[in-house]
C-alpha positions in Angstrom: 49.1 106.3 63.2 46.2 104.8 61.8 43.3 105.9 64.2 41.8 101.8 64.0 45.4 100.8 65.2 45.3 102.8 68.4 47.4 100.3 71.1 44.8 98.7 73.5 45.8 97.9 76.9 43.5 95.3 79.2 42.4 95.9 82.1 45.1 94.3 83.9 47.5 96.2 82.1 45.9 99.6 82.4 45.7 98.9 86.6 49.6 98.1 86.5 50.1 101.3 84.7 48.4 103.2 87.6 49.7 100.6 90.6 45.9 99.8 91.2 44.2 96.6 91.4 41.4 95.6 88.6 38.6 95.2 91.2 38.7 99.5 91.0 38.5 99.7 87.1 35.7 97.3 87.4 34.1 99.7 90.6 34.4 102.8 88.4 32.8 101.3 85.5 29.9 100.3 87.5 28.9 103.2 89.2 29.6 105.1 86.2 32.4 106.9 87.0 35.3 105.7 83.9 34.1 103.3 81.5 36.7 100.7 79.4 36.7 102.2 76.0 34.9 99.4 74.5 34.8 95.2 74.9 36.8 93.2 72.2 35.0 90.1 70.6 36.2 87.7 73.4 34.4 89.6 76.0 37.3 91.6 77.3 37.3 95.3 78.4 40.3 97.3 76.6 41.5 101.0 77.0 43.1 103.1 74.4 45.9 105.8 75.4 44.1 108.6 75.4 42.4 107.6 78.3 46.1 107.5 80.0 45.9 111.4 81.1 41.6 111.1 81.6 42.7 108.0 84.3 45.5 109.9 85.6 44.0 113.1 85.9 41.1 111.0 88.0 43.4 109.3 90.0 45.6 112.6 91.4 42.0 114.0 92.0 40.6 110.9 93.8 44.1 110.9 95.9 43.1 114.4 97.6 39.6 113.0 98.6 38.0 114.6 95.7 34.2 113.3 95.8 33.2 111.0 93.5 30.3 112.7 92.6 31.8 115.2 91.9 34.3 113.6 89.1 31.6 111.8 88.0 29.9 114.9 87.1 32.8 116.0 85.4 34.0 113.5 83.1 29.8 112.9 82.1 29.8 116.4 80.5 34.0 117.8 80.2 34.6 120.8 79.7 37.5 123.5 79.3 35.6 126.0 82.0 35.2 122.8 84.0 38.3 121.3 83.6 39.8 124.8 85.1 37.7 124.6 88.3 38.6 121.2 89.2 42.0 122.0 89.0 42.1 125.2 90.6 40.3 123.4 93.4 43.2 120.5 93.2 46.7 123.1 93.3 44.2 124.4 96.5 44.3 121.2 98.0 47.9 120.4 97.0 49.1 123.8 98.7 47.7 122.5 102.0 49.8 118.5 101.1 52.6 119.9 100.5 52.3 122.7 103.8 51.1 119.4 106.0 54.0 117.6 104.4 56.9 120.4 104.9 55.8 120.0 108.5 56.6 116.9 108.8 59.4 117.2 107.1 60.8 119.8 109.9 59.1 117.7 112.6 61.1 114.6 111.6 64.5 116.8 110.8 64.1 118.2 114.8 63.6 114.4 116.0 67.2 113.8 114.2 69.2 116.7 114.9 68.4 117.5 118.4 68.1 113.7 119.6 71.5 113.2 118.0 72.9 116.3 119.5 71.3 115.1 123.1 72.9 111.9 122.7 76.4 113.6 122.6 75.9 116.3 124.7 78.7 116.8 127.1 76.6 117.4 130.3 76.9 120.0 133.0 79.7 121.4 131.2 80.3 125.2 129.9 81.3 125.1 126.0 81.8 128.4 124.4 80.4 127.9 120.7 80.2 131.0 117.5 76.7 130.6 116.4 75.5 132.1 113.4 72.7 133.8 112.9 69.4 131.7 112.0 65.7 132.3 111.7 63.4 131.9 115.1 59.9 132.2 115.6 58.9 134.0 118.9 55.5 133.8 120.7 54.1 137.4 122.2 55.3 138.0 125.7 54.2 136.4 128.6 52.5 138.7 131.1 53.9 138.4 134.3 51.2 139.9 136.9 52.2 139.5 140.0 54.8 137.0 139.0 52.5 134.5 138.9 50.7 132.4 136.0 48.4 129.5 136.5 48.2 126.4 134.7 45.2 127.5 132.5 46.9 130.3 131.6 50.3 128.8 130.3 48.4 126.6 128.3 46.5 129.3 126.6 49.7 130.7 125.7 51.4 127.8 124.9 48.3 126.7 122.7 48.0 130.3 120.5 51.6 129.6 119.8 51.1 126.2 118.3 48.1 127.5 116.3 50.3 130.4 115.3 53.0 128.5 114.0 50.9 125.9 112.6 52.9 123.3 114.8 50.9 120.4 115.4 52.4 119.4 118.8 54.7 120.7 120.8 57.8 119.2 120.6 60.7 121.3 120.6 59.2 124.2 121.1 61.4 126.2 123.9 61.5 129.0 126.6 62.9 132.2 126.9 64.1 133.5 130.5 65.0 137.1 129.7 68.3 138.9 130.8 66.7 141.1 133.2 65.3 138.0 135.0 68.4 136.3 134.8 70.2 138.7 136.5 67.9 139.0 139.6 67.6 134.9 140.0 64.2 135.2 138.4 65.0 131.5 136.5 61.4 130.3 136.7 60.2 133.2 134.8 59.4 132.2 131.2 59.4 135.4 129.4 58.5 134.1 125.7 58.2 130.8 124.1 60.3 130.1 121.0 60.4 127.3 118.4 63.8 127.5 115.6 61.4 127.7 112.5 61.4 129.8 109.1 58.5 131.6 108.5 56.8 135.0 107.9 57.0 135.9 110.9 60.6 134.5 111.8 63.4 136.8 113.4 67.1 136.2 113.5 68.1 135.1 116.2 71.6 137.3 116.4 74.8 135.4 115.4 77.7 135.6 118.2 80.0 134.1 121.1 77.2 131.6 123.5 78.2 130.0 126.6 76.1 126.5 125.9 75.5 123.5 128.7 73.3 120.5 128.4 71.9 119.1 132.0 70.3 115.6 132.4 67.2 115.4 135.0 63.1 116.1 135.2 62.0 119.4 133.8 62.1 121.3 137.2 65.8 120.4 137.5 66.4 123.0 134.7 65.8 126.0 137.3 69.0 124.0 139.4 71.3 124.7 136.7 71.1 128.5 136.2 72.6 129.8 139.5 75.8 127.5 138.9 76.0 128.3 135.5 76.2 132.0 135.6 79.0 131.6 138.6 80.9 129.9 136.5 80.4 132.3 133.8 81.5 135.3 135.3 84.3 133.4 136.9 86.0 133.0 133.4 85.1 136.7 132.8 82.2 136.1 130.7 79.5 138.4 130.7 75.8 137.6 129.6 74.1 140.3 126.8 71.2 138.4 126.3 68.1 136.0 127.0 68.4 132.4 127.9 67.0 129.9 125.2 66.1 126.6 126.8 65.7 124.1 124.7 64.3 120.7 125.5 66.4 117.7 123.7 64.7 114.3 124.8 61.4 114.5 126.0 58.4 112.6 126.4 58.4 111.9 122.6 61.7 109.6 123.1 62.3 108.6 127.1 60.0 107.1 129.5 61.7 108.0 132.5 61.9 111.9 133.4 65.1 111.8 134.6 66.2 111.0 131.5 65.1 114.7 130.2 68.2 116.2 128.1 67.8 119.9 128.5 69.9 122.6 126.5 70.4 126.3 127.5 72.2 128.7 125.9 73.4 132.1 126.4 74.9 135.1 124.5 77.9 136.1 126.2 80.9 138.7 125.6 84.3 138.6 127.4 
């Protein structure tokens, strides 16, 4: 193609190319920032292709809060070495989008799946279910001195697991009441927390036979259903090998009314 043939586009054209309004090509010309490529006879600003990838390039950069200032600085005086560092700093800034984003992504899966299962939960009954095995992330233990823990304290823990995880709130984040406590009536006892998340520091969560009830009620209710639960348990000659996962279906997040609370507890079991 003839380089005095290049297609033009105007500036309404080039802003529908990038989904953007003409006031902004007219902002960035102004303070400097991208310039039309020139002004035909009649007065109007045109843009040529090549400033296609120079726009788009700008725009992806402007999109993760890049400083103008800085892009301005840039695209006065490009350059290779230049061009690197701007985009090393961008796939920076894209790793932590697309890290916020996968958490959302799980966040908004969890609001489906578990308010979907809550909805159908048979409650206050015993269902024996084959699990398989799937990736949990545990919180340290919970020191129990003198079986007591204060309110300060629980939120500490409960807060250095969110910041572990990198959970922003804590929706569906469970407790652990461990066998041992289970088996001497210990059912307020929360022994770890637990949230069912991949990660680096995930464990599997051992695949098996699970004795599974749902209960309906305020979150102290929950300590009402254990002692039931197990008699039933061993009365169909189940025996429990493990720790109890509670999990915590509808919350404050979806019901206004605590009594409306959907709680889940599970337990491994062997007959």
């Amino acid at each position: 193609m003839h380089k005095n043939k290049l297609k033009t586009f105007t500036t309404g054209e080039f802003a529908q190319r990038f989904g953007i309004k003409k006031d902004t090509l007219f902002y960035y010309d102004r303070i400097g920032l991208f310039h039309p490529a020139g002004v035909n006879d009649n007065g109007y600003r045109y843009y040529t292709v090549p400033q296609l990838d120079v726009f788009w390039m700008l725009q992806s950069l402007r999109e993760l809060n890049f400083p103008l200032k800085t892009l301005g600085y840039y695209l006065n005086a490009p350059s290779p070495e230049g061009l690197i560092a701007l985009s090393k700093e961008q796939l920076s800034r894209v790793k932590q989008e697309i890290r916020k984003l996968e958490q959302i992504h799980w966040l908004l899966n969890s609001i489906v799946t578990y308010s979907e299962e809550a909805l159908s939960a048979p409650l206050d009954e015993i269902s024996l279910v084959e699990l398989p095995e799937e990736p949990v992330l545990y919180s340290d233990p919970i020191p129990q001195e003198n079986n007591v823990v204060s309110g300060e304290e629980w939120f500490s823990y409960y807060d250095r697991f969110l910041k572990d995880t990198e959970l922003k709130g804590p929706a569906y984040v469970g407790s652990i009441v461990s066998q041992e406590d289970l088996l001497a009536g210990r059912f307020e006892r929360v022994d770890r927390l637990f949230v069912r998340m991949d990660g680096i520091n995930a464990k599997l969560k051992p695949a098996g036979l699970y004795a599974v009830t749902y209960h309906k009620g305020p979150f102290e209710s929950v300590l009402e259903v254990y002692e039931p639960f197990l008699r039933q348990l061993k009365a169909r000659g189940l025996t429990v090998c493990g720790d109890s996962y509670e999990e915590y279906l509808l919350g404050k997040l979806s019901v206004q009314d605590q009594t409306e609370f959907i709680f889940k507890i599970s337990l491994a079991v062997y007959k």
